[in-house]
KEMI-512202 format. One line per field, with one value per residue (C-alpha): x, y, z; residue number from 1. Coordinates in steps of 0.05 Angstrom, whole numbers, plus 5000, padded with zeros to 4 digits. Layout:
<recs>
X	c(X/...)
Y	c(Y/...)
Z	c(Z/...)
resi	c(NUM/...)
</recs>
This chain:
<recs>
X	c(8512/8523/8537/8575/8627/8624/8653/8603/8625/8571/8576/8541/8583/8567/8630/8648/8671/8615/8568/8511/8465/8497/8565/8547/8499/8557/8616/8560/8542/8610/8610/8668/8727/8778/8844/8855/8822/8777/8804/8767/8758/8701/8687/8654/8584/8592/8626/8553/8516/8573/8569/8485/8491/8541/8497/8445/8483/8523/8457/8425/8493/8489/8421/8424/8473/8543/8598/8642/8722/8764/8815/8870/8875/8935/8938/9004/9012/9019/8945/8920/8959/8928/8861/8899/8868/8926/8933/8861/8831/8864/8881/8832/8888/8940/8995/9064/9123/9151/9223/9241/9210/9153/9084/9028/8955/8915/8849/8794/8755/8770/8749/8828/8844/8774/8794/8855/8830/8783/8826/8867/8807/8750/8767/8700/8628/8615/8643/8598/8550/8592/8582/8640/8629/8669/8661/8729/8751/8773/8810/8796/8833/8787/8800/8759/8733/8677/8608/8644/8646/8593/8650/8717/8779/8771/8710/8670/8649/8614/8632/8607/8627/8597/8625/8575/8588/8522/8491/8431/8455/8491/8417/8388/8437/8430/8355/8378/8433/8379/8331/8376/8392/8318/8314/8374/8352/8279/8309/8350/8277/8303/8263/8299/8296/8327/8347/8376/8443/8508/8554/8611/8688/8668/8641/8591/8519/8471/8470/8418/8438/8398/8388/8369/8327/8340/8340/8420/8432/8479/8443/8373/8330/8279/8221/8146/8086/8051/8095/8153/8203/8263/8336/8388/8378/8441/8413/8336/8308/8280/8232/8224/8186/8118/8119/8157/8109/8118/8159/8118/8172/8230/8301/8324/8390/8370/8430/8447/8500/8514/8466/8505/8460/8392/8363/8381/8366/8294/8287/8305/8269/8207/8204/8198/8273/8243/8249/8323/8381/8447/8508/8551/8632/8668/8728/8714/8735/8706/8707/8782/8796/8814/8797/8731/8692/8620/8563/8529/8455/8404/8338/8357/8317/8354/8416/8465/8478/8551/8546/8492/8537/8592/8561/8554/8610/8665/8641/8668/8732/8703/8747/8707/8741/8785/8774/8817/8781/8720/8748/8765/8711/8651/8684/8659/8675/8636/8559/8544/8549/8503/8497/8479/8538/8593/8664/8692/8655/8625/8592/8516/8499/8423/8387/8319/8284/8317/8304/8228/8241/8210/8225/8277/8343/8409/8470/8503/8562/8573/8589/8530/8477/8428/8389/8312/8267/8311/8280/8311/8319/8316/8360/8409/8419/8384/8422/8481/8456/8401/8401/8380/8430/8399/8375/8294/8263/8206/8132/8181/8139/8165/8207/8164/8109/8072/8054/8106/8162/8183/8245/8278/8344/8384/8438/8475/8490/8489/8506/8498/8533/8530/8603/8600/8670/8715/8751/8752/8775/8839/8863/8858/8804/8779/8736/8715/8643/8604/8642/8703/8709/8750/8709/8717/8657/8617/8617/8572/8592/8558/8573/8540/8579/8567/8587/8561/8491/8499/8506/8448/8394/8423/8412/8333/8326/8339/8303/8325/8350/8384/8392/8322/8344/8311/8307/8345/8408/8409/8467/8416/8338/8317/8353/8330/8342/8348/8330/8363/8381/8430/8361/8324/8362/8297/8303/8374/8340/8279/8320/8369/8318/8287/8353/8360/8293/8280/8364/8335/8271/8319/8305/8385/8377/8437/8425/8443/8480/8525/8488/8475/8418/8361/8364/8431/8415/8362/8388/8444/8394/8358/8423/8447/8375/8355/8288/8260/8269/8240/8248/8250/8237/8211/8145/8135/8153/8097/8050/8067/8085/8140/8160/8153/8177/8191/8238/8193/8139/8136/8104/8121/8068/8061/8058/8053/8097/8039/8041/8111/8120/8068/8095/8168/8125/8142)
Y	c(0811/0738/0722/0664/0710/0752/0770/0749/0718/0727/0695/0655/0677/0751/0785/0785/0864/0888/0927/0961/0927/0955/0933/0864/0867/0897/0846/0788/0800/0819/0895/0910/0877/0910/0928/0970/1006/1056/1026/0977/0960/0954/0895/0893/0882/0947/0989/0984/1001/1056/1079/1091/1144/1182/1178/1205/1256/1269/1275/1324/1370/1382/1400/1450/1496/1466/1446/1388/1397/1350/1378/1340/1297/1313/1392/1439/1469/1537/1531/1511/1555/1620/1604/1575/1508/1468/1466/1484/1425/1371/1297/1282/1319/1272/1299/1288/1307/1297/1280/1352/1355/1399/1378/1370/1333/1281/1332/1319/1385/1425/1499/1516/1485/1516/1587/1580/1566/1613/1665/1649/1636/1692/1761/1795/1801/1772/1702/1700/1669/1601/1528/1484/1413/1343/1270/1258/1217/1244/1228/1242/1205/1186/1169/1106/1088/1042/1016/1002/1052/1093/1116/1107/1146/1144/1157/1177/1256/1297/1368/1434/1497/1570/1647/1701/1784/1794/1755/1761/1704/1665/1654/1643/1590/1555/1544/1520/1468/1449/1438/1392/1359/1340/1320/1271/1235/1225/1196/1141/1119/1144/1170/1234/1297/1365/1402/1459/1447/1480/1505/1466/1468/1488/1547/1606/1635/1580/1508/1450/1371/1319/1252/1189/1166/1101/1077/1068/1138/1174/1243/1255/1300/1342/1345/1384/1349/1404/1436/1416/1441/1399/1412/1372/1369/1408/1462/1456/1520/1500/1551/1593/1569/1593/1637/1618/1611/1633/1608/1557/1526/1544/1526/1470/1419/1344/1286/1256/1210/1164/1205/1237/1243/1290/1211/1191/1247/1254/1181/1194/1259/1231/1292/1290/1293/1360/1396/1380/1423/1392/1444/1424/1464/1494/1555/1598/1668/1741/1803/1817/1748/1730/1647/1645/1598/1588/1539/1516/1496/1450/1415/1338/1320/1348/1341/1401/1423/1428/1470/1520/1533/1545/1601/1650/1708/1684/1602/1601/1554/1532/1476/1420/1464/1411/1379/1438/1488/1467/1457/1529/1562/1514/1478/1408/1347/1336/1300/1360/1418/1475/1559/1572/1611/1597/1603/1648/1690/1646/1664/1622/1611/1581/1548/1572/1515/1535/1601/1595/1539/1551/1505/1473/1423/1442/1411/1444/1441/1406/1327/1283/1341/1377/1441/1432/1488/1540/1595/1651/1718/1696/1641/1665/1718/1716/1682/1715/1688/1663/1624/1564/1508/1438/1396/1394/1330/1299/1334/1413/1473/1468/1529/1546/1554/1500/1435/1394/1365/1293/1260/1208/1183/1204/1188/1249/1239/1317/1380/1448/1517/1592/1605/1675/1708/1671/1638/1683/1736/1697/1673/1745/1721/1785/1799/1866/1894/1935/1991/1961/1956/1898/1857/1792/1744/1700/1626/1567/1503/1435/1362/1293/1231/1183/1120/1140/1143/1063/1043/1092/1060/0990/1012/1032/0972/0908/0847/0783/0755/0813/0883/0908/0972/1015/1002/1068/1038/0962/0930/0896/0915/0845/0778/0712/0647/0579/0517/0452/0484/0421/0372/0410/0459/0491/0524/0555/0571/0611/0642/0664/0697/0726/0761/0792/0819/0849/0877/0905/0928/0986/0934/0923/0841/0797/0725/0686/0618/0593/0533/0531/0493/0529/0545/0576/0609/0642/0661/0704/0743/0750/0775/0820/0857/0852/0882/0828/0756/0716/0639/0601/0527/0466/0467/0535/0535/0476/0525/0585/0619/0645/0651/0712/0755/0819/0836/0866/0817/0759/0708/0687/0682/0654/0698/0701/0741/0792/0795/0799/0858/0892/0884/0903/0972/0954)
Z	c(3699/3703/3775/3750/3737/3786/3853/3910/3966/4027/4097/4138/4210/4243/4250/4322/4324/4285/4329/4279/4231/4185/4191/4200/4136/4095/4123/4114/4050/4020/4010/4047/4074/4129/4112/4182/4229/4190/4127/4078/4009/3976/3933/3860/3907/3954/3899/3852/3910/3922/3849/3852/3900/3869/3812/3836/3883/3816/3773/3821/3837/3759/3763/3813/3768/3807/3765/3778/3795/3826/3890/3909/3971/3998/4020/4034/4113/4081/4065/4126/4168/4136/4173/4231/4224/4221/4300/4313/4267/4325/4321/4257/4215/4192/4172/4147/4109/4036/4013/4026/4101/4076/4116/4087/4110/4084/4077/4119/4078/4028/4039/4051/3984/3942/3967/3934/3877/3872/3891/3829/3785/3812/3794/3773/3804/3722/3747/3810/3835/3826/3861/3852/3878/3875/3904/3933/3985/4055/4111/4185/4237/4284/4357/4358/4275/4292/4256/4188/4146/4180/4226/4186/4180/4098/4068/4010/4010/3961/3977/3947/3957/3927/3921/3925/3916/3972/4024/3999/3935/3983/4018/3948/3940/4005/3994/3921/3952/4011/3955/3918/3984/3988/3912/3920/3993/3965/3898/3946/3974/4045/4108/4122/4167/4143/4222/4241/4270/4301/4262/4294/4267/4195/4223/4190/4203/4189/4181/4172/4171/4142/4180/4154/4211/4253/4314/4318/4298/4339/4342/4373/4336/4362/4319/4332/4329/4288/4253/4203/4250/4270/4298/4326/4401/4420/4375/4391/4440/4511/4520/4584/4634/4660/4730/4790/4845/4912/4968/5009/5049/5095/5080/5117/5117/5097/5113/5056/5075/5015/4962/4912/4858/4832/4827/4897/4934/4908/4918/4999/5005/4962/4915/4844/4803/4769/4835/4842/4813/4782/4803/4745/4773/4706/4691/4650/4635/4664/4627/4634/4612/4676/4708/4738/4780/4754/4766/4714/4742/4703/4730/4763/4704/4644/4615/4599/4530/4532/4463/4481/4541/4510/4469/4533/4540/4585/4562/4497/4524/4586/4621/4687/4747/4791/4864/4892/4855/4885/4948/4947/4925/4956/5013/4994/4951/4889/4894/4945/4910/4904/4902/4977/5014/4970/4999/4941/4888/4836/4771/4771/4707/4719/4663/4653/4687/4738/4751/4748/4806/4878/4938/4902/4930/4920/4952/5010/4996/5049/5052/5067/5064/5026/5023/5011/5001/4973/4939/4900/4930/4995/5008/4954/4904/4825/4778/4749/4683/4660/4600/4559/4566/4573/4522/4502/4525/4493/4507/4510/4468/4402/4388/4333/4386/4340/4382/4430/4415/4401/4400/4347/4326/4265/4211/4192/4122/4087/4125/4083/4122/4098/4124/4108/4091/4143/4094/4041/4085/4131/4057/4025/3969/3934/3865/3836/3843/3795/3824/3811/3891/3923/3953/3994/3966/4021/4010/4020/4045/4020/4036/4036/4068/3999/4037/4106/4062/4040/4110/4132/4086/4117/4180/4151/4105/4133/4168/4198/4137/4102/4069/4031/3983/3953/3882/3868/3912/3898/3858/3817/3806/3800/3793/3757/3787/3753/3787/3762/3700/3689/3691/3639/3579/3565/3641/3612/3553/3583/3643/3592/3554/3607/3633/3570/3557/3626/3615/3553/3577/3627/3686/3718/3723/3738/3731/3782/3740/3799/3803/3869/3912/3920/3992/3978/3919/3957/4019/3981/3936/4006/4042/3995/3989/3909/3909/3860/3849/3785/3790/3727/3736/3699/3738/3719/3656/3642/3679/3641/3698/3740/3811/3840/3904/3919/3978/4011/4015/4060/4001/3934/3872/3804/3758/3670/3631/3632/3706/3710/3671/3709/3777/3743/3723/3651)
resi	c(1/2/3/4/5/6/7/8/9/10/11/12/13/14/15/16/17/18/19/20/21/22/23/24/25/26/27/28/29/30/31/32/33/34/35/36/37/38/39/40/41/42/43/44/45/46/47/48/49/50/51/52/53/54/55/56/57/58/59/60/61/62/63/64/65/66/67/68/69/70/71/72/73/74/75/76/77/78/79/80/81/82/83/84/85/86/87/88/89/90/91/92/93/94/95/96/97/98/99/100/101/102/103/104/105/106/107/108/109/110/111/112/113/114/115/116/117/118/119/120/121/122/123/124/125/126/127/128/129/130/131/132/133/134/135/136/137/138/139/140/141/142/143/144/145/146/147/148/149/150/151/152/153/154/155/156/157/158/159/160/161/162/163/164/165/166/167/168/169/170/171/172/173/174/175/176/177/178/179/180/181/182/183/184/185/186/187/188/189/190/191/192/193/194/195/196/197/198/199/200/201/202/203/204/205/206/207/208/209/210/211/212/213/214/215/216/217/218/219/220/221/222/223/224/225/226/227/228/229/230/231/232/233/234/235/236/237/238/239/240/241/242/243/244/245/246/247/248/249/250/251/252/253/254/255/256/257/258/259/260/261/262/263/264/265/266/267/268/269/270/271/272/273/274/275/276/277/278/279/280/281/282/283/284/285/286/287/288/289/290/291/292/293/294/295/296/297/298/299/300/301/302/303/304/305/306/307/308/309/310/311/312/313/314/315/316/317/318/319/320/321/322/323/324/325/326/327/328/329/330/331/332/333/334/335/336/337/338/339/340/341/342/343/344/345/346/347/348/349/350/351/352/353/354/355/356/357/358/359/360/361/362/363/364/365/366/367/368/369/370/371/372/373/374/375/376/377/378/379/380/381/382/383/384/385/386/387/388/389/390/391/392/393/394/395/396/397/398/399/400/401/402/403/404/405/406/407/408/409/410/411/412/413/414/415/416/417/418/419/420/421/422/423/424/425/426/427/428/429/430/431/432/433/434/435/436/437/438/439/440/441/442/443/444/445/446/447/448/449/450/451/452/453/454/455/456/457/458/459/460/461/462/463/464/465/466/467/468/469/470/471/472/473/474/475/476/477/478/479/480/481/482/483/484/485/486/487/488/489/490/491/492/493/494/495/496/497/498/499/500/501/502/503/504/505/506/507/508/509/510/511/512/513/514/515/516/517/518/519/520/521/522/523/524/525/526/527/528/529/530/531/532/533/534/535/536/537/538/539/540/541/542/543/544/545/546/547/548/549/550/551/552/553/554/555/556/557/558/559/560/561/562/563/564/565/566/567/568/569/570)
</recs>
């Protein structure tokens, strides 16, 4: 590609609303433009860069056995309604009505829409076991799009989706897809983490995400330090504690007049934060189904795990309980809460941190004070529940029981589920056994966020004066540069032959004829991350040589032809 007649228009300005690397790389350098909020285009630059990851994510789903379809965007109610996710899916569902006032949504997934099809299409245990996948854009509208198009309402997905008569295939199939997974992120020259995560809205028995890791991810991972497990914190095990010791204090009322918080009331007392307990007030449910009052109770030190919680009976739609529900069942305002003589019956749900505490401080529920040295049994009744429901911190057991654990920062850019049969069974999805049984088939869920993954290696691949891809992702392996080409013809001549040999050779070379000063020239190639840069000149060309620089390396060098080739792996 001549970039003479091309589209590249960088920037020298950083977008004032861009917050991650990322997004100011891509606006910079030309990749993307905005066309509204969550909404942008991507130019001739971002689309190549676009195009080499569905490549490979292409190359590898046909490896794996799946076989391409294409779903359309655009999805009846009727559909949706059958596994009651047309109310339950929330604001990211846009929808809206036709000529004829029938609604439909903009799809934001596609399981509703691959059931279908497969109910129509699968009759016989002979057709099965069967991965359908497409790349397909989607459409989720998001609260607050930010970071470009790692958070926009309209993105790039690939999406995968498998029917199985036993469980047993859909497992054999989920290692497969997991396996592919790892095939394609290695290809892209990424640093990645495979985790076990929550099933969230999609829903099913097991899940793992892969993260591209960077600092600027969004999810913490939890990873041990001898093992290869990893999970996404809000699914990563705390451990129980060791023993509770024995009682050593009395229980006794401390003023706190202004301290209202685990970090200021060990400050004034001079005790360490890990011997203060959080009383976090919710409303949940009891067995009849009925409101109740519970108090959720995590170290001063950790943070609760909202989504663990919610797993306990009576949780599952917890609700934060209001200032008169406190007031009714504790007696106090918030920032002095705690499980000592409660007003009303409440539900204490302790984490278990927690309940292997001894001489720990609680609030009184009473305004201004504290309770220091409490101890269980004696000052107030065992936990209810005792459960895990904070998140691990860094130097935890790993869950594994295999080292300690550590804790980095992730991209999620692939998720793969075993849903199970929830889908095939709320849309009536049936194929014959051997028996000639009915049966509802299980089904595997697999998806990859093909434009998230650009801005992810960004957000891995950059330095102060630009993007650096990996070779597999760049819009160009290697670009030659002419210097004065108007002073000398034989510079035209040579880079001209040069571009066409190395274009030849398999090496993806644009040749960068814009004419531009050096400086320029350079700072683009620079900006917009081409992993290798050849500089034909007049004082190379009497030397025989050519200039030389990777991306990666700080320094240029002279090299022959010879050379060249070589450091080109030709």
């Amino acid at each position: 590609m001549r970039l003479s007649q091309f589209h590249l228009h960088t920037s020298k300005e950083t977008p004032a609303d861009a917050e991650l690397v990322s997004h100011k790389l891509m606006l910079k350098a030309g990749m993307i433009r905005k066309l509204a909020a969550g909404l942008y285009t991507w130019s001739p630059l971002g689309l190549r860069v676009l195009r080499k990851v569905e490549r490979v994510v292409r190359e590898e789903m046909d490896a794996s056995g799946a076989v391409e379809l294409l779903m359309p965007s655009v999805q009846p109610r009727e559909l949706w309604e059958e596994t009651g996710r047309w109310e339950k899916f929330g604001g990211q569902l846009l929808k809206m009505k036709d000529r004829k006032d029938a609604w439909y949504c903009y799809g934001p997934t596609h399981e509703e829409v691959i059931t279908d099809f497969a109910r129509d299409e699968l009759a016989s245990y002979k057709q099965l076991p069967v991965t359908f996948y497409q790349i397909q854009t989607k459409f989720r509208d998001e609260i607050r799009p930010r970071f470009g198009v790692m958070r926009a309402r309209e993105f790039l997905m690939k999406d995968a989706y498998s029917f199985h008569v036993t469980d047993e295939d859909l497992g054999r199939e989920y290692l497969n897809m997991f396996n592919a997974y790892c095939r394609i992120f290695t290809r892209l020259g990424l640093e990645y983490r495979a985790v076990f995560a929550d099933t969230g809205s999609i829903g099913g028995s097991a899940s793992h995400e892969f993260h591209v890791l960077a600092e600027s991810g969004e999810d913490a991972i939890a990873y041990s330090s001898d093992s290869d497990y990893a999970a996404n914190v809000e699914l990563a095990e705390a451990l129980p504690e060791g023993e509770r010791h024995a009682a050593e204090e009395s229980m006794r009322e401390v003023e706190t007049p202004t301290q209202k918080t685990c970090e200021a009331v060990a400050e004034l007392m001079g005790v360490g934060l890990e011997r203060t307990v959080k009383s976090i007030a919710l409303v949940g449910a009891d067995a009849d189904g009925e409101a109740q009052f519970v108090l959720a109770l995590v170290r001063g030190d950790h943070v609760l795990n909202e989504i663990k919680l919610a797993k306990l009976p009576g949780l599952g739609e917890y609700r934060m309980a209001t200032e008169a529900e406190i007031l009714t069942h504790l007696g106090s305002e918030p920032g002095f809460l705690g499980p000592v003589s409660p007003r009303q019956p409440v539900r204490v749900v302790a984490d278990r941190s927690v309940a292997a505490l001894a001489d720990f401080v609680v609030g009184a529920n009473r305004p201004g004070f504290h309770l220091a040295g409490v101890n269980w049994g004696r000052d107030l009744p065992e936990p209810e529940t005792v459960a895990d429901i904070r998140n691990v911190v860094e130097g935890d057991r790993s869950p594994d029981r295999h080292g300690t654990l550590g804790i980095c920062r992730g991209i999620e850019v692939g998720h793969v589920f075993q849903l199970g049969r929830k889908y095939a069974e709320a849309m009536k999805c049936t194929v014959l056994d051997e028996t000639g049984r009915a049966v509802v088939p299980a089904m595997g869920c697999y998806g990859i966020g093909v434009s998230r993954i650009v801005a992810a290696a960004i957000e891995q691949n950059f330095d102060a004066n630009g993007i650096r891809w990996p070779e597999s992702m760049a819009p160009w392996r290697a670009v030659v540069c002419m210097i004065n080409p108007k002073k000398d013809p034989a510079v035209t001549e040579a880079a001209e032959a040069l571009y066409r040999e190395l274009n030849d050779a398999g090496v993806e070379t644009a040749l960068d004829d814009r004419g531009l000063r050096p400086g320029a020239m350079f700072a683009d190639i620079e900006l917009i991350g081409i992993p290798h840069r050849i500089v034909v000149s007049e004082r190379g060309l009497a030397a025989g040589t050519f200039e030389y620089r990777a991306r990666s390396e700080p320094e240029s060098e002279n090299l022959d032809a010879a050379g060249l080739k070589t450091r080109l792996g030709l």
